[in-house]
N, C-alpha and C positions, 0 to 999 in steps of 0.2 A: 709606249715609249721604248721602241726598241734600243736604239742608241743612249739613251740616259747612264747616266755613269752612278751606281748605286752609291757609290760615296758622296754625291756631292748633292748638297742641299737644293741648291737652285733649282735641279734635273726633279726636282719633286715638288706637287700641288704643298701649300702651309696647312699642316694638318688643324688648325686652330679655324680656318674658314675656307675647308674642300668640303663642297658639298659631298653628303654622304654616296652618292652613286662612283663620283671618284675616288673614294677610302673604299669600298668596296671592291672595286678594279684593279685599284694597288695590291688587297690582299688576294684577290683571287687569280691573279697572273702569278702570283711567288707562291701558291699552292702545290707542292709535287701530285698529288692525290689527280689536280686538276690538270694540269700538266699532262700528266698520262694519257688521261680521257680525254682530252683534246686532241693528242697526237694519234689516239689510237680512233676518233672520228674523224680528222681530217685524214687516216688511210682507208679510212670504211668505205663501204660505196655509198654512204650518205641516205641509206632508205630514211624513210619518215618516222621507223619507231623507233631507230636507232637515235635521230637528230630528237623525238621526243623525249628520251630517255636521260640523254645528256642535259638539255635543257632544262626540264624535270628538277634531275638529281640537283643542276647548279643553281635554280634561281634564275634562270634568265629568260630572256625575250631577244627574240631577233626579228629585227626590221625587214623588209622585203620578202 
């Protein structure tokens, strides 16, 4: 949600019935720690241990 306006309620999933993968998302895009590590692999050249490292560290899965 690039564009979402942090203050305003609507711009956000009802935390009362967001599935858990989008409470997860919210917190992990406002992560600085993560933030870093993202900026500092998308300048990487992307080898495979690098992308497994990150992956790894966060918890995730990528499609394709």
């Amino acid at each position: 949600m690039p564009g979402a306006d942090w203050r305003s309620q609507d711009d956000y999933p009802d935390a009362k019935t967001v599935e858990s993968m989008e409470m997860a998302w919210e917190w992990l895009r406002r992560d600085r720690e993560y933030q870093q590590d993202f900026r500092t692999l998308v300048s990487s050249e992307h080898s495979s241990a690098t992308m497994d490292h990150f992956r790894r560290k966060w918890g995730l899965t990528f499609c394709g």
